[in-house]
C-alpha positions as CSV (number, residue, x, y, z in Angstrom):
1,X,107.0,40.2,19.1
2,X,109.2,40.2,22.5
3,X,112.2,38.6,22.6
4,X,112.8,35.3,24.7
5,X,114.8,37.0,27.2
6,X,112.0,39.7,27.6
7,X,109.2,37.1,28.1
8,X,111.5,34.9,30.5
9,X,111.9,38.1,32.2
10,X,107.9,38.7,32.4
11,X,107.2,35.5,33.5
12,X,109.7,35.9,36.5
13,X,108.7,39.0,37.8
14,X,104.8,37.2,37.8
15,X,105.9,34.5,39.4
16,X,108.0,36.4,41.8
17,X,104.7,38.9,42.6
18,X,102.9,35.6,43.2
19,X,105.3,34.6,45.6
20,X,104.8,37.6,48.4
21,X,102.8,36.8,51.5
22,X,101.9,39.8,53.9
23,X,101.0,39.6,57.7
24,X,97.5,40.3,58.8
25,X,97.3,43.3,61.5
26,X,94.6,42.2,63.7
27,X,93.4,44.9,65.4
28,X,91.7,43.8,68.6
29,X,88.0,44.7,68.8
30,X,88.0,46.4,65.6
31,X,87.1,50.1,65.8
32,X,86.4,49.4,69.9
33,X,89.7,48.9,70.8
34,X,90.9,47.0,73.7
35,X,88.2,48.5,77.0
36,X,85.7,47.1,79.2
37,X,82.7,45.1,78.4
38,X,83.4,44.3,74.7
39,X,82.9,40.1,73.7
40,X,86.8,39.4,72.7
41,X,85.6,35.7,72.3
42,X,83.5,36.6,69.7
43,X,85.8,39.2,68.0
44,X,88.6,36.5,68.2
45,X,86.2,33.6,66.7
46,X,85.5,35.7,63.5
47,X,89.5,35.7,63.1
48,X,91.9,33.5,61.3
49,X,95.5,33.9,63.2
50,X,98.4,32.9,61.0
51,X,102.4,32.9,62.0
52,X,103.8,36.1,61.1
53,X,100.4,37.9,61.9
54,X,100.3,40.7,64.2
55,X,97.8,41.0,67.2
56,X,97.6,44.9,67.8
57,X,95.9,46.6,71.2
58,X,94.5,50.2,70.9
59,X,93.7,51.8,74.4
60,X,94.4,54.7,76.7
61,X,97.6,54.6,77.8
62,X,97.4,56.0,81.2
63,X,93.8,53.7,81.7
64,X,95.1,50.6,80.1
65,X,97.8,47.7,79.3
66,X,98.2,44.4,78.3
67,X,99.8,41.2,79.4
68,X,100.4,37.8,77.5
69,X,99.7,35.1,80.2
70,X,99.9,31.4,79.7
71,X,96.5,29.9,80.4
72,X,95.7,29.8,83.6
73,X,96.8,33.3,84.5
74,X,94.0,33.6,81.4
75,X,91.7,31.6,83.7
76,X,91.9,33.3,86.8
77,X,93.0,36.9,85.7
78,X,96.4,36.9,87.4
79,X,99.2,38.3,85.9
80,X,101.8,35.8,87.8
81,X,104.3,34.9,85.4
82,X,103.3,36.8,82.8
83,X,105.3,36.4,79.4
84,X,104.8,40.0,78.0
85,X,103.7,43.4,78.9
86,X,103.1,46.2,76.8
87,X,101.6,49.6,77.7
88,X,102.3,52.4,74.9
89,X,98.3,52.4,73.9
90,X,99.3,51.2,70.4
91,X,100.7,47.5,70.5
92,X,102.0,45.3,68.3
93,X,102.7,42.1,68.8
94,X,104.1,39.4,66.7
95,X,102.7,36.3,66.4
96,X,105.4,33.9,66.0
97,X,104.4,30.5,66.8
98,X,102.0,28.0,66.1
99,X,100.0,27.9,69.3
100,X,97.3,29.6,71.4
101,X,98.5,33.0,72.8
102,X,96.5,34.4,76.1
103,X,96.4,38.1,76.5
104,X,94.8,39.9,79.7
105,X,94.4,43.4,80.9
106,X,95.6,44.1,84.1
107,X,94.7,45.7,87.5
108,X,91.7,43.9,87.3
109,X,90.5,44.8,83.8
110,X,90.4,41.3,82.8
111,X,87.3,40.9,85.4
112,X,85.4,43.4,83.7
113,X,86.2,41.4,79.7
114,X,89.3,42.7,78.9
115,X,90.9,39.3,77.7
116,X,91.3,37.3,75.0
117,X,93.2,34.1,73.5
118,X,93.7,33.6,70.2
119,X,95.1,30.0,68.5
120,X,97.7,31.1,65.5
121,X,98.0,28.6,63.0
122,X,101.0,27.5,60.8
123,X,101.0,30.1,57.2
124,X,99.9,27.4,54.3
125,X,101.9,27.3,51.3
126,X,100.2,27.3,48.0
127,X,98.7,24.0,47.3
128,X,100.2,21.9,44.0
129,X,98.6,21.1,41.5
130,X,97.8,17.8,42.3
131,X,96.8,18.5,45.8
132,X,94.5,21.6,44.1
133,X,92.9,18.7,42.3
134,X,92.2,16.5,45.2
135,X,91.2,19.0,47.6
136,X,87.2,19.1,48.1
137,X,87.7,22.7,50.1
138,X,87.0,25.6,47.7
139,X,87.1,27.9,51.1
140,X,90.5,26.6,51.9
141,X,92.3,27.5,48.5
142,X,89.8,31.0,48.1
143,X,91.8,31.7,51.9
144,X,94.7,30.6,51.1
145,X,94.7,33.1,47.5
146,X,93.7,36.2,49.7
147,X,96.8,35.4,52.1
148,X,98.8,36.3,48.5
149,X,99.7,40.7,49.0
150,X,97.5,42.5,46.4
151,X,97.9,39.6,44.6
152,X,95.5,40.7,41.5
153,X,96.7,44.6,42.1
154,X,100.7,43.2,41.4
155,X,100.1,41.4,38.4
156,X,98.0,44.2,37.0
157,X,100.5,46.4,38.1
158,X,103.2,44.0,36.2
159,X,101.4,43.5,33.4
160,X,101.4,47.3,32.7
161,X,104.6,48.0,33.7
162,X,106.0,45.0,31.1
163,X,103.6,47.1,28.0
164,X,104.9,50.0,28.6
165,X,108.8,48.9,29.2
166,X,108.5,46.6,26.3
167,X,105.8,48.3,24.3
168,X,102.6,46.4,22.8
169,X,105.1,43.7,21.3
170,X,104.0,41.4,23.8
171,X,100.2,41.5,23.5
């Protein structure tokens, strides 16, 4: 049998596994990258934008770029004022607020589709019990248990690290 200490210990390190969220690199346009004549709108509706999420651009470098705009350089396809630029081919770009972020490609790209706005919403926490109870959305919670890193692959990972550190006396 495992001593209190050991299960104490077991208990923390689930709990503490439980406890890690990741950040969700969304890749714009999936496996078409950021180019001409691709439906952004529709990529970006099949999203879910969280803080701490990161909005990455694939393209040719030397064809390519990208600029965050506010809305109605989004509108009209002007860079004016933009907010960012990034042109390495491979961007990453935190999403740190709780708003809707406009993105654009420049010289004139954004006239041929090359835009897109995505609205990032605030990270949930875990619901408690009581709200768990009271809440008639199964789809929230399922969400809100696959924003939890590998959650399932930690705790088996845990749970067979703890056997083999403290041997089958805890089974």
């Amino acid at each position: 049998m495992a001593s209190p200490a050991q299960l104490c210990f077991f208990l923390f390190i689930l709990v503490s596994a439980a406890a890690v969220v990741s950040a969700t690199d969304h890749i714009v346009g999936a496996n078409k990258g950021w180019n001409p004549g691709i439906n952004y709108t529709l990529w970006a509706n099949n999203q879910t934008f969280y803080v701490g999420d990161l909005i990455s651009f694939r393209y040719q470098k030397t064809m390519y770029n990208v600029f965050e705009v506010n809305q109605t350089g989004y509108d009209n396809c002007t860079t004016e004022g933009a907010v960012g630029n990034w042109t390495s081919g491979k961007d990453f770009i935190l999403l740190n607020e709780t708003k809707r972020y406009y993105f654009i490609g420049g010289n004139g790209q954004c006239f041929n589709g090359m835009k897109v706005s995505v609205l990032v919403h605030a990270l949930l926490s875990p619901p408690s019990s009581a709200a768990t109870a009271n809440s008639s959305s199964s789809a929230q919670r399922i969400h809100e248990v696959g924003r939890f890193m590998g959650l399932r692959a930690n705790v088996v990972a845990i749970v067979l690290g703890a056997l083999i550190w403290f041997g089958s006396s805890l089974i």
